[in-house]
C-alpha positions as CSV (number, residue, x, y, z in Angstrom):
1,X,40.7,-20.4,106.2
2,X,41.3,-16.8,105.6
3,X,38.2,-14.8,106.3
4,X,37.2,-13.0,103.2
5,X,37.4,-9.6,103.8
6,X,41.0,-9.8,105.3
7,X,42.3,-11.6,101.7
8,X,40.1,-8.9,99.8
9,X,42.2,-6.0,101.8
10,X,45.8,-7.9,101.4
11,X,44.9,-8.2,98.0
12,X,44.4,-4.3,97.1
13,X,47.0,-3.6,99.5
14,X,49.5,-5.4,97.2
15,X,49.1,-2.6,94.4
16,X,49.7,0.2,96.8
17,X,53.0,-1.6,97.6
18,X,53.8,-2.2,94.1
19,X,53.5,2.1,94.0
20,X,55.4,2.3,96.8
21,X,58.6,0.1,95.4
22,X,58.1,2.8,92.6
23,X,58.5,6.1,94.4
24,X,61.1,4.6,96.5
25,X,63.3,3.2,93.8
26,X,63.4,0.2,94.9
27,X,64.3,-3.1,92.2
28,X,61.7,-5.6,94.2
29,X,60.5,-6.2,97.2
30,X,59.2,-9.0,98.9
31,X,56.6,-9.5,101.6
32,X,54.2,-11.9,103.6
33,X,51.6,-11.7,106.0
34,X,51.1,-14.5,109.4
35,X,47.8,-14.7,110.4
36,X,46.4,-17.5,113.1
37,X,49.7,-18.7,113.2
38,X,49.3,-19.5,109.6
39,X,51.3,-17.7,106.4
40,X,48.3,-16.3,104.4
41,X,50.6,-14.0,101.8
42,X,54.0,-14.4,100.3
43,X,54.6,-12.5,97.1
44,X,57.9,-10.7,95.6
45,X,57.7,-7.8,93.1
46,X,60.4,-6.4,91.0
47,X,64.1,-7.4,90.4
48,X,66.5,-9.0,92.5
49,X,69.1,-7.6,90.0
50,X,68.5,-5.6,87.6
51,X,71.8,-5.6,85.3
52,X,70.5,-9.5,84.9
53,X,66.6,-8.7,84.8
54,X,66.6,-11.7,87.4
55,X,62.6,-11.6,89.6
56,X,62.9,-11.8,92.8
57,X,61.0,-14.6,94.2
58,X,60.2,-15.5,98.0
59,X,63.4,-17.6,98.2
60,X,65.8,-14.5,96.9
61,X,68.2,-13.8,99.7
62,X,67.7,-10.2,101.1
63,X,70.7,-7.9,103.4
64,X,68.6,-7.5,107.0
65,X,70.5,-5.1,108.6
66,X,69.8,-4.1,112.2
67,X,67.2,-7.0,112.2
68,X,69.9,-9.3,112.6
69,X,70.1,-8.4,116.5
70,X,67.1,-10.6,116.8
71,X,69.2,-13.4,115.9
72,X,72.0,-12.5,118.1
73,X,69.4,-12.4,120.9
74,X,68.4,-15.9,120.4
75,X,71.6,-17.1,120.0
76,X,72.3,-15.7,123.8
77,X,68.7,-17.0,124.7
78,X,69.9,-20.6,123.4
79,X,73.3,-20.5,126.0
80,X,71.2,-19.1,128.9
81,X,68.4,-22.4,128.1
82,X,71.8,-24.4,128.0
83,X,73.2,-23.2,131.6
84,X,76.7,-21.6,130.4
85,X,75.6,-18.4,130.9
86,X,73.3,-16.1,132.5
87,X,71.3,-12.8,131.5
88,X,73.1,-11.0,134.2
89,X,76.3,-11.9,134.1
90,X,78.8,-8.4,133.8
91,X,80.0,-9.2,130.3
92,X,83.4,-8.5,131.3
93,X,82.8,-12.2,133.2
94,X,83.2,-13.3,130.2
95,X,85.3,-10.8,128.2
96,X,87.7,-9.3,130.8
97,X,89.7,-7.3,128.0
98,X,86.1,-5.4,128.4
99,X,86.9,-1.8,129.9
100,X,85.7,1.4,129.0
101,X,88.4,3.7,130.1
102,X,85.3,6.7,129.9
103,X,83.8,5.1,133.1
104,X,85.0,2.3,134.6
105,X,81.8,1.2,135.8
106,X,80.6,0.3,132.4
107,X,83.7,-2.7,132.8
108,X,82.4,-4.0,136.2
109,X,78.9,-3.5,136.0
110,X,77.5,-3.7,132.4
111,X,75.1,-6.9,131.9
112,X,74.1,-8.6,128.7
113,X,70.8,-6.8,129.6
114,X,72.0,-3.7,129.9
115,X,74.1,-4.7,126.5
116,X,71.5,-5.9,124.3
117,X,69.0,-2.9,125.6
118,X,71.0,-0.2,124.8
119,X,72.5,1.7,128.1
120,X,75.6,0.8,128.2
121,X,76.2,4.9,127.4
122,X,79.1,4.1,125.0
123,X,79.0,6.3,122.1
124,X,78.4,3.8,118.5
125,X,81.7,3.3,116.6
126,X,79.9,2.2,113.6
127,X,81.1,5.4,111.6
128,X,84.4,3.8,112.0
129,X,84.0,0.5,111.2
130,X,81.5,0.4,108.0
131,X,82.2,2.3,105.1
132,X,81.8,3.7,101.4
133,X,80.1,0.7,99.4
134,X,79.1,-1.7,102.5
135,X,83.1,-1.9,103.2
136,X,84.3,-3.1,106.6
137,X,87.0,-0.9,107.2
138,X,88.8,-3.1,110.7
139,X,89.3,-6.1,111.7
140,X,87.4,-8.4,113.7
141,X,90.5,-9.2,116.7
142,X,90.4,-4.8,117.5
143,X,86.9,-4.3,118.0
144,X,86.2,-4.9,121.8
145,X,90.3,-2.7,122.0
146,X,88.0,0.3,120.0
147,X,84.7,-0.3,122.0
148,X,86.6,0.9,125.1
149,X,87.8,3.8,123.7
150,X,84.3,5.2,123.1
151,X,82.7,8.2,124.6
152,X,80.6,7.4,128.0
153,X,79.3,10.6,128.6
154,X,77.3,13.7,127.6
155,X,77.0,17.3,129.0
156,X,75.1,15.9,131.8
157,X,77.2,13.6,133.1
158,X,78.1,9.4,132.6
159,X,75.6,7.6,130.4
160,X,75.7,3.9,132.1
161,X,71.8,3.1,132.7
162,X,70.7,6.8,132.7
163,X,70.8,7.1,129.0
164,X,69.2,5.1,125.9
165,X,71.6,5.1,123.6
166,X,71.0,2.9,120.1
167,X,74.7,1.5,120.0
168,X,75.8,-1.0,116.6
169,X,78.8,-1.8,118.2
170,X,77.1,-3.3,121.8
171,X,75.8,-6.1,119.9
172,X,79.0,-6.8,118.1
173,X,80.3,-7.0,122.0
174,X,77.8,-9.6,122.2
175,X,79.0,-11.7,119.7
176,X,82.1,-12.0,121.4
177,X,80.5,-13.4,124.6
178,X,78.5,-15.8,122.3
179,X,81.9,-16.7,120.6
180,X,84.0,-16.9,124.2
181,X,81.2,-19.1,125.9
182,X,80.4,-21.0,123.2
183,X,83.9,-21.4,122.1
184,X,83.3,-21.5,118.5
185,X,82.8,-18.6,115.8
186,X,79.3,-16.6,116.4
187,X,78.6,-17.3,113.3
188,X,78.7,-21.1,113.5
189,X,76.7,-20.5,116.8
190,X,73.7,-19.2,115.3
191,X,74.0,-21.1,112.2
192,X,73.8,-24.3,114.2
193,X,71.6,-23.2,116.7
194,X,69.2,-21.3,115.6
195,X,68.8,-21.3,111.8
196,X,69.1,-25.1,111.0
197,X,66.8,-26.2,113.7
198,X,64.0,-23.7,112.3
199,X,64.7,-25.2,108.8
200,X,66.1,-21.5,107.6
201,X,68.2,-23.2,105.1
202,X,67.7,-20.0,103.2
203,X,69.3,-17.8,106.0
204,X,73.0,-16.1,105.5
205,X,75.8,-16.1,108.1
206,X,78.6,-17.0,105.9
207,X,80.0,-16.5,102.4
208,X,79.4,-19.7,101.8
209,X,75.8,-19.7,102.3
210,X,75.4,-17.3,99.5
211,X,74.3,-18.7,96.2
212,X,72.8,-16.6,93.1
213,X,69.8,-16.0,94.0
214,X,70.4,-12.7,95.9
215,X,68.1,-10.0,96.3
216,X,71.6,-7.5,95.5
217,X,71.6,-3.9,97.0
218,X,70.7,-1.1,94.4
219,X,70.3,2.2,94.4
220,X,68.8,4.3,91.8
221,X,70.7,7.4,90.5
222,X,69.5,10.6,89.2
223,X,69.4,9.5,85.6
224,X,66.6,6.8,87.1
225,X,69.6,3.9,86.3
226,X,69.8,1.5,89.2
227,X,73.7,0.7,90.4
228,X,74.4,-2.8,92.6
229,X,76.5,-1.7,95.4
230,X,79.1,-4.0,97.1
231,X,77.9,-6.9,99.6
232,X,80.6,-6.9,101.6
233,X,78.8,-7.0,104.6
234,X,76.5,-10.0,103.9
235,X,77.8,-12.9,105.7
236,X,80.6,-11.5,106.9
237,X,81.8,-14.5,109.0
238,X,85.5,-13.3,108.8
239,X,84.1,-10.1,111.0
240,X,81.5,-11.4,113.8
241,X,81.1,-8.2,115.6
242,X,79.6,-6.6,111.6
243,X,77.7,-9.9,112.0
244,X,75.9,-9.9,114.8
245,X,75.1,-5.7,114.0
246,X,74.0,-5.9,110.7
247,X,75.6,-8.9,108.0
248,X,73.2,-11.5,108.3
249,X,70.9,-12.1,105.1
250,X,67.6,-14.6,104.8
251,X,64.5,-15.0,102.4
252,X,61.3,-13.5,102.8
253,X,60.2,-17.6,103.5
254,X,62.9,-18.0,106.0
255,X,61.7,-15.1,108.2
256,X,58.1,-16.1,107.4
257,X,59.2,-19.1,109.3
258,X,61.4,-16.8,112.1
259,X,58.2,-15.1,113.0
260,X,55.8,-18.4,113.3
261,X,58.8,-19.4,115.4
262,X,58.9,-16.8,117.6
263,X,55.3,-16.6,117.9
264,X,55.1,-20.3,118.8
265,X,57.8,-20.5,121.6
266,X,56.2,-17.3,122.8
267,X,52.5,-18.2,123.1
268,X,54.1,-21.8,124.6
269,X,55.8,-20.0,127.4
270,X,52.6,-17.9,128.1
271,X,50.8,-21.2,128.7
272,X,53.2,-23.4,130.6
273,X,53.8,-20.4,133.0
274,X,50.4,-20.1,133.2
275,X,50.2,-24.2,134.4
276,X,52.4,-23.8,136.2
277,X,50.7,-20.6,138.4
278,X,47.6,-23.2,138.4
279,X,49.5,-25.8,139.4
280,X,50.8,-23.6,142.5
281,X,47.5,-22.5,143.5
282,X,46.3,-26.1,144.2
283,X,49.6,-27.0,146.3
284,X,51.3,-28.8,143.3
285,X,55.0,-28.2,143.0
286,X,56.0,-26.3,140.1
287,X,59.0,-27.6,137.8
288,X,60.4,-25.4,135.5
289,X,63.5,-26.7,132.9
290,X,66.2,-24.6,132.2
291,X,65.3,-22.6,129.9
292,X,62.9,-20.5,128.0
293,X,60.2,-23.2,127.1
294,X,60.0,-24.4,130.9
295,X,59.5,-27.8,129.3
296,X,58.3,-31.5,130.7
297,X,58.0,-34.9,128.9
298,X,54.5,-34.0,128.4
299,X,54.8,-30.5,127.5
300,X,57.7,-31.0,124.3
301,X,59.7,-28.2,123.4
302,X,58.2,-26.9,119.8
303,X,61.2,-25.2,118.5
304,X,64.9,-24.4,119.7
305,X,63.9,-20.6,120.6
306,X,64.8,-20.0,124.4
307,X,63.7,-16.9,126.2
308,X,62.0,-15.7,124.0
309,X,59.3,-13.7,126.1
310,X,62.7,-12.7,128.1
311,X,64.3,-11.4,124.8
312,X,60.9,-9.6,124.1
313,X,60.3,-7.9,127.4
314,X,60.1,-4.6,127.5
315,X,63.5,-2.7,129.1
316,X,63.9,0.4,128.5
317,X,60.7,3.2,127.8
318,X,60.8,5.1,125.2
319,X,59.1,8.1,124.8
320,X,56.7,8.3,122.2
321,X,55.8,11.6,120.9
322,X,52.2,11.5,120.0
323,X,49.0,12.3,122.1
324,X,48.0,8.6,122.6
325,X,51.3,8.2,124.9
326,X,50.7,4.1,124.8
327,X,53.5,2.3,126.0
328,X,56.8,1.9,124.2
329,X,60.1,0.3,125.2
330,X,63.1,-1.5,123.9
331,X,63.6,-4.9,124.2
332,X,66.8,-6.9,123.2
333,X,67.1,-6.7,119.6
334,X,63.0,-6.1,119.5
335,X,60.7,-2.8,119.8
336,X,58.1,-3.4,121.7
337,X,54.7,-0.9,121.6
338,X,51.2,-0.7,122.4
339,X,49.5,0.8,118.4
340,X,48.2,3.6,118.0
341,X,52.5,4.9,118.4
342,X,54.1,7.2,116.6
343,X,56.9,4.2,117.5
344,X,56.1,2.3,115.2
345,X,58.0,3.7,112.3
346,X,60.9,5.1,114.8
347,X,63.6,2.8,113.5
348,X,63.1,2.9,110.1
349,X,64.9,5.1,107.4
350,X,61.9,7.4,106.9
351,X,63.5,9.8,108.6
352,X,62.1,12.9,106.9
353,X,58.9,12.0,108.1
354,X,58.4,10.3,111.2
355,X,55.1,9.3,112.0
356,X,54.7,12.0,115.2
357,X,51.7,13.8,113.6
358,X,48.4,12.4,113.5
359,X,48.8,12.3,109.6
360,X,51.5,9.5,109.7
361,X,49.7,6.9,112.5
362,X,48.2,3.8,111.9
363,X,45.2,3.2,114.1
364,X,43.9,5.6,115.8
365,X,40.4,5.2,116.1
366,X,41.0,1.3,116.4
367,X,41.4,-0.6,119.7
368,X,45.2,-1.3,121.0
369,X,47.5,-3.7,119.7
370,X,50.5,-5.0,120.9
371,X,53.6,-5.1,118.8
372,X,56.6,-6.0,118.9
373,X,58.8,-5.5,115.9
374,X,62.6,-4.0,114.0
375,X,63.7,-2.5,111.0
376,X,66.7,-3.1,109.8
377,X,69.0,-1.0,107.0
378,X,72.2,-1.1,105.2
379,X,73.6,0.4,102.1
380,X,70.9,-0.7,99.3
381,X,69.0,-3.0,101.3
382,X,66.1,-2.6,103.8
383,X,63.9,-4.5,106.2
384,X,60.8,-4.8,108.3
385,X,59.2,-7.5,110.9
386,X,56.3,-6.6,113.4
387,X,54.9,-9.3,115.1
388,X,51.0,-9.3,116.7
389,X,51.3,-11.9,120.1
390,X,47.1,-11.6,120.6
391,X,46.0,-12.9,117.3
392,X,49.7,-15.1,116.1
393,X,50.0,-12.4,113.2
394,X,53.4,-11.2,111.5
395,X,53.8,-8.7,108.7
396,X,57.8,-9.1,107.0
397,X,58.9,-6.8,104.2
398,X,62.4,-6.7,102.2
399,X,63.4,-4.3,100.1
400,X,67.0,-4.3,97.9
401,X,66.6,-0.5,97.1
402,X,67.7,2.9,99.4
403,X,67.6,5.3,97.8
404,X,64.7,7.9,99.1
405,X,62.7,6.8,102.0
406,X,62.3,3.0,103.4
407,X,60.1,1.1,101.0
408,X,60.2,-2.2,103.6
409,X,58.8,0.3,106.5
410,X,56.0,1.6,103.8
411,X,55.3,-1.7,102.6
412,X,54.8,-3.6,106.6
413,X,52.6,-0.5,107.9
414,X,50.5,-0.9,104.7
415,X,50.1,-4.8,105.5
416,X,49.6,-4.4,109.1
417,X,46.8,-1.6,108.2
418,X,45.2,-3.8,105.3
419,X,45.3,-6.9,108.4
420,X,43.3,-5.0,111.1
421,X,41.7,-2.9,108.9
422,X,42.7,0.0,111.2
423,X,40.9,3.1,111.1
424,X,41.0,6.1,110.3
425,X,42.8,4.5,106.8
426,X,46.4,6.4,106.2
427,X,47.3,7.1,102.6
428,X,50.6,5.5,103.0
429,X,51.1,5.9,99.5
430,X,51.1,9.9,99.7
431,X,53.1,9.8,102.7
432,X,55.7,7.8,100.6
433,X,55.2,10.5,97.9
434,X,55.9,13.0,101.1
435,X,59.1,11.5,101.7
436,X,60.5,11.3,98.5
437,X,59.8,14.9,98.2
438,X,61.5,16.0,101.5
439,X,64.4,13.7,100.9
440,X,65.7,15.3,98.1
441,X,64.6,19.4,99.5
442,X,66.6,18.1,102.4
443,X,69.1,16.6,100.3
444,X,70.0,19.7,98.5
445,X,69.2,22.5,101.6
446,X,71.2,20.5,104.6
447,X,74.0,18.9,102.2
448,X,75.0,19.9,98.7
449,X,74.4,24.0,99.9
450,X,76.9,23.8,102.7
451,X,79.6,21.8,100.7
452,X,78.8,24.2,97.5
453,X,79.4,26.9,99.4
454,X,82.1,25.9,101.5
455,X,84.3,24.5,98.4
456,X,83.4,27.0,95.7
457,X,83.6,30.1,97.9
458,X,86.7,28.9,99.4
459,X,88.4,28.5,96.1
460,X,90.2,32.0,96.6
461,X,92.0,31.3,100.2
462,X,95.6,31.0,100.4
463,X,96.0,27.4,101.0
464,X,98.9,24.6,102.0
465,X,100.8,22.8,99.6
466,X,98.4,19.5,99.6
467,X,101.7,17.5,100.5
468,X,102.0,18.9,104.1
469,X,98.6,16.8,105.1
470,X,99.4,13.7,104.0
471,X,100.3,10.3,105.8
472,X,99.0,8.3,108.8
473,X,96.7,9.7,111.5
474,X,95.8,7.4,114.4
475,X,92.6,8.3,117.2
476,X,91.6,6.6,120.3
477,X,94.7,5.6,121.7
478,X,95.7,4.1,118.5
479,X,93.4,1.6,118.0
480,X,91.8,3.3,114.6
481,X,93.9,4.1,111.7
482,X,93.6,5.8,108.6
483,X,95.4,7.5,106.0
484,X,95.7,11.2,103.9
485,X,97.5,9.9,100.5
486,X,98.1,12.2,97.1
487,X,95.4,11.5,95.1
488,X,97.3,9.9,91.4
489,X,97.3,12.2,88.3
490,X,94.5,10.2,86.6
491,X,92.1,10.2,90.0
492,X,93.0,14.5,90.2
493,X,92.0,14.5,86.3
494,X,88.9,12.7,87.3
495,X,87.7,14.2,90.9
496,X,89.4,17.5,90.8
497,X,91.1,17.0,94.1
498,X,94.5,16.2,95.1
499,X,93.8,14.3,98.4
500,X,92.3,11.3,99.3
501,X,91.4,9.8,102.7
502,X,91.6,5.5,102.9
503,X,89.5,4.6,105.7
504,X,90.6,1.4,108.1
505,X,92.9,-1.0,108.7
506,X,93.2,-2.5,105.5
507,X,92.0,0.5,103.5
508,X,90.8,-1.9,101.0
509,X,88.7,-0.3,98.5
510,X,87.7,2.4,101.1
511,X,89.2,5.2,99.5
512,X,87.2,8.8,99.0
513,X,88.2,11.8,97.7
514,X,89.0,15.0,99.7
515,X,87.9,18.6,98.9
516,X,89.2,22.0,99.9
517,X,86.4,23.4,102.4
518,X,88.7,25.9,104.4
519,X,91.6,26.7,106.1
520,X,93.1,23.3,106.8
521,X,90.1,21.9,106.6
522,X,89.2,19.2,103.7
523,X,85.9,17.3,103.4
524,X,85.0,13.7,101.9
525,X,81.7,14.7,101.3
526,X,80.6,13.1,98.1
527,X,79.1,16.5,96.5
528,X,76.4,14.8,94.5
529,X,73.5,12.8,94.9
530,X,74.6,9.8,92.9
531,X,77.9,9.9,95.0
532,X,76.4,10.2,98.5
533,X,74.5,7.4,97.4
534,X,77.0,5.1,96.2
535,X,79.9,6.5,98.7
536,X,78.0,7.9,101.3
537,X,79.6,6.6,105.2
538,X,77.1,6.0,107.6
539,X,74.5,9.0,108.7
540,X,77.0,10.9,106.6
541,X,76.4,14.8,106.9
542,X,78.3,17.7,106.0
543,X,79.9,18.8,108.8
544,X,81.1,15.1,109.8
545,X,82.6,14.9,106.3
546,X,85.1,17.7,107.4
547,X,88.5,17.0,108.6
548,X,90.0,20.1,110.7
549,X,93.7,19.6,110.4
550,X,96.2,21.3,113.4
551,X,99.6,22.8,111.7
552,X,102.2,23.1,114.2
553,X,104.4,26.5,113.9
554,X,107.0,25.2,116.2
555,X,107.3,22.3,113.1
556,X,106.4,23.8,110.8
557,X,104.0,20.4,110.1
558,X,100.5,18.9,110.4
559,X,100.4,18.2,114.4
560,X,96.9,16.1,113.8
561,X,93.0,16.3,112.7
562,X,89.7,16.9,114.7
563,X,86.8,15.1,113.1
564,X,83.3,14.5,114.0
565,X,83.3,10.4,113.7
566,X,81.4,9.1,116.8
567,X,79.6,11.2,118.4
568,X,78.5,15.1,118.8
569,X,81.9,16.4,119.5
570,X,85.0,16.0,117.5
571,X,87.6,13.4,117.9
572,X,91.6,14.1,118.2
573,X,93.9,12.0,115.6
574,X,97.4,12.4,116.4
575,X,99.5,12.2,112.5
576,X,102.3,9.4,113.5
577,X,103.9,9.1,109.9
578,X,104.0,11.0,106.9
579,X,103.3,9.7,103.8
């Protein structure tokens, strides 16, 4: 039975959330509380889609994002408990076409630890592989061929276990292992393993899985009209490595479940090492199964989790920037923290206002907690799931809206405050206000300035005939593709521009418009809110919008393009046709 004053809190809290979903512009979200080991809230707000004013209900099936790594975890936790593999096995064991020609070291040395924790020091290649409208822009059979061309170093040398590094593409390495030990798709793999035992029947890893009642990604343009963006990326079986990252969907129920799961296995492990230590002490030999559970006839396995307090273990510190310096650290496909930490919100999408001041920290006059939690993001769609080991709690929150701020992030640290009453209370509701605010200042001063004044001012400078750029530019030892193409009388008519740029392999529906911003230099950048919202690539600014094209004298001819696409520093593409 829920003590009182704990419903009487969840209860008010559920307004302020309701506000939040508002000031974010989000269509619905939907959340739930674990307490005791027990589910004491589930509730959706709002519209799963709005063209079809359809609710949202706790069944709706919601994009995760970067909480989808949790799942890839387990499903390496489930072939470890199984004997086929081992944490510290050098993933080339398994993947020898593994290779990183930036430091070969990386190739012989790199573990599934070192993987799944970030510091591997390989730069992320997600800018090349997601794209405008939740597009997958390669293919599934070149991504470990890209992954090796990646950056491995910075100014101060090689990055390989020196440097934390938050790298999308390491986990889709990991689904390759998971795919070449298991021999079967990743997909199939977790969908066998880990969702069907759990009874997740409401849990995405395939097309096929989807049905209509979808929590579709919106966003809200500046005329306060919502627009559903693609899905392309949910369930995305075709394409493990986008998978594993970032494609896999569930309910607010089913991850109700995933956190009494985890919470279960975890607490179980906790008490049968801590038999087994008691056993030892009074000359008893110890027996411990192979795998997470360290099961025995007597002691039954209570769910198919394995590992779990191994996936959860704290691996690499990470700073925390707050006067409380409590300990932080990432975990494999988990953050794990001692509250009050300025951590807690780190991996959200409130990005304008991350909670380093006192203003923005739940807790501080209230005793340490333990948690261990993600949030996960793509185009449209957000989520959030902190976890409480010392008292069996979970907060969950998922939001189909992105358009300012991270309603899911808002929505959690306003359950988790209402749960432990944690003092001193935060107005999360003004700091969601905050956000909004310093989203669109931001907005306007760091992006639509530069690109005003770039392409308007720029209008007067002798420029190319817009034929001479076009064709096929290839980068990182041609193993990513893309094309400069003449943009068709009706699309000039419409955009103003002449050029386009089609992102990917298959340059399916991945086509954006390029703009004059100087001398042989074009920019993508969308040039308006309700286009950086709908086209927008991933952590899309200004200046890596802009391609810097080469001309040859000698030729007379484009030679190539420097763009900004990985990393910090630009990236050569050699032009190897012409169009």
């Amino acid at each position: 039975m829920l003590e009182p004053a704990i419903a009487s809190r969840l209860e008010k809290a559920v307004s302020d959330i309701e506000e939040v979903m508002q000031i974010c512009q989000a269509p619905s979200i939907s959340f739930g509380v674990v307490h005791k080991g027990e589910v004491v809230l589930r509730k959706s707000l709002g519209l799963r889609d709005v063209e079809g004013q359809l609710e949202a209900n706790p069944d709706s099936i919601y994009m995760l994002g970067s909480c989808s790594k949790m799942f890839t975890a387990a499903a390496i936790g489930h072939l470890v408990g199984q004997g086929k593999m081992d944490w510290l096995d050098p993933v080339q064991k398994h993947l020898p076409e593994f290779d990183p020609i930036g430091d070969p070291e990386i190739g012989q040395k790199a573990d599934i630890i070192d993987t799944m924790r970030h510091s591997t020091g390989l730069s992320d290649p997600i800018g090349l592989y997601l794209g405008p409208g939740n597009t997958i822009l390669d293919d599934d059979e070149r991504f470990v061929e890209l992954l090796n061309q990646m950056p491995t170093s910075n100014d101060e040398g090689q990055r390989f276990n020196s440097y934390w590094m938050y790298n999308n593409g390491a986990y889709g390495l990991v689904s390759k292992v998971v795919e070449r030990v298991a021999r079967t798709r990743f997909s199939t793999y977790v969908k066998e393993n880990v969702f069907k035992p759990l009874g997740m029947t409401r849990s995405v890893v395939a097309r096929s899985d989807i049905d209509d009642n979808i929590a579709n990604p919106h966003v809200q343009l500046d005329d306060r009209t919502f627009t559903k963006l693609p899905r392309q990326v949910l369930g995305c079986e075709e394409n493990n490595p986008m998978l594993a990252v970032m494609g896999m969907g569930a309910s607010l129920n089913d991850m109700l479940t995933w956190a009494t799961a985890i919470l279960s296995a975890e607490r179980h492990e906790q008490q049968c090492r801590e038999d087994e230590a008691s056993s030892d002490e009074e000359g008893s030999p110890a027996s411990v199964s192979n795998g997470s559970s360290f099961s025995s006839p007597e002691r039954p396995i209570p769910n198919p989790l394995k590992y779990v307090s191994k996936v959860r273990k704290a691996y690499y510190t990470r700073p925390t920037k707050d006067r409380f310096q409590n300990d932080a650290a990432y975990c494999m496909g988990w953050l794990r923290l001692t509250m009050p930490s300025s951590m807690l919100g780190e991996l959200s999408f409130n990005t304008m206002t991350k909670p380093d001041s006192p203003t923005h920290m739940l807790g501080q006059e209230s005793p340490q907690r333990l948690a261990i939690g993600h949030n996960g993001g793509v185009m449209g769609s957000l989520s959030a799931i902190w976890t409480f080991p010392e008292t069996d709690s979970a907060v969950v929150a998922l939001a189909n809206g992105r358009s300012i701020g991270d309603a899911a992030d808002f929505a959690a640290q306003i359950l988790i405050q209402a749960l432990f009453d944690l003092q001193p209370k935060v107005d999360i509701v003004s700091w969601a206000r905050k956000e909004r605010d310093l989203t669109c200042s931001w907005f306007e001063d760091k992006y639509l300035q530069p690109w005003r004044s770039k392409y308007i001012s720029n209008h007067d400078i002798p420029r190319r005939d817009s034929s001479a750029y076009a064709g096929r530019y290839q980068g990182f030892n041609g193993t990513y593709t893309f094309m400069i193409v003449p943009q068709s009388p009706k699309k000039q008519s419409e955009t103003g521009s002449q050029l386009a740029i089609a992102f990917g392999h298959s340059y399916s529906g991945t086509i954006l418009a390029l703009y004059f911003a100087d001398t042989d230099a074009y920019t993508f950048f969308p040039g308006s809110w309700n286009r950086w919202l709908v086209d927008s690539m991933p952590s899309l600014a200004y200046e890596s919008s802009v391609l810097r094209f080469k001309w040859d004298e000698t030729q007379s001819r484009i030679e190539g393009l420097w763009w900004i696409c990985v990393d910090e520093k630009p990236s050569w593409f050699s032009r190897v046709g012409e169009k």
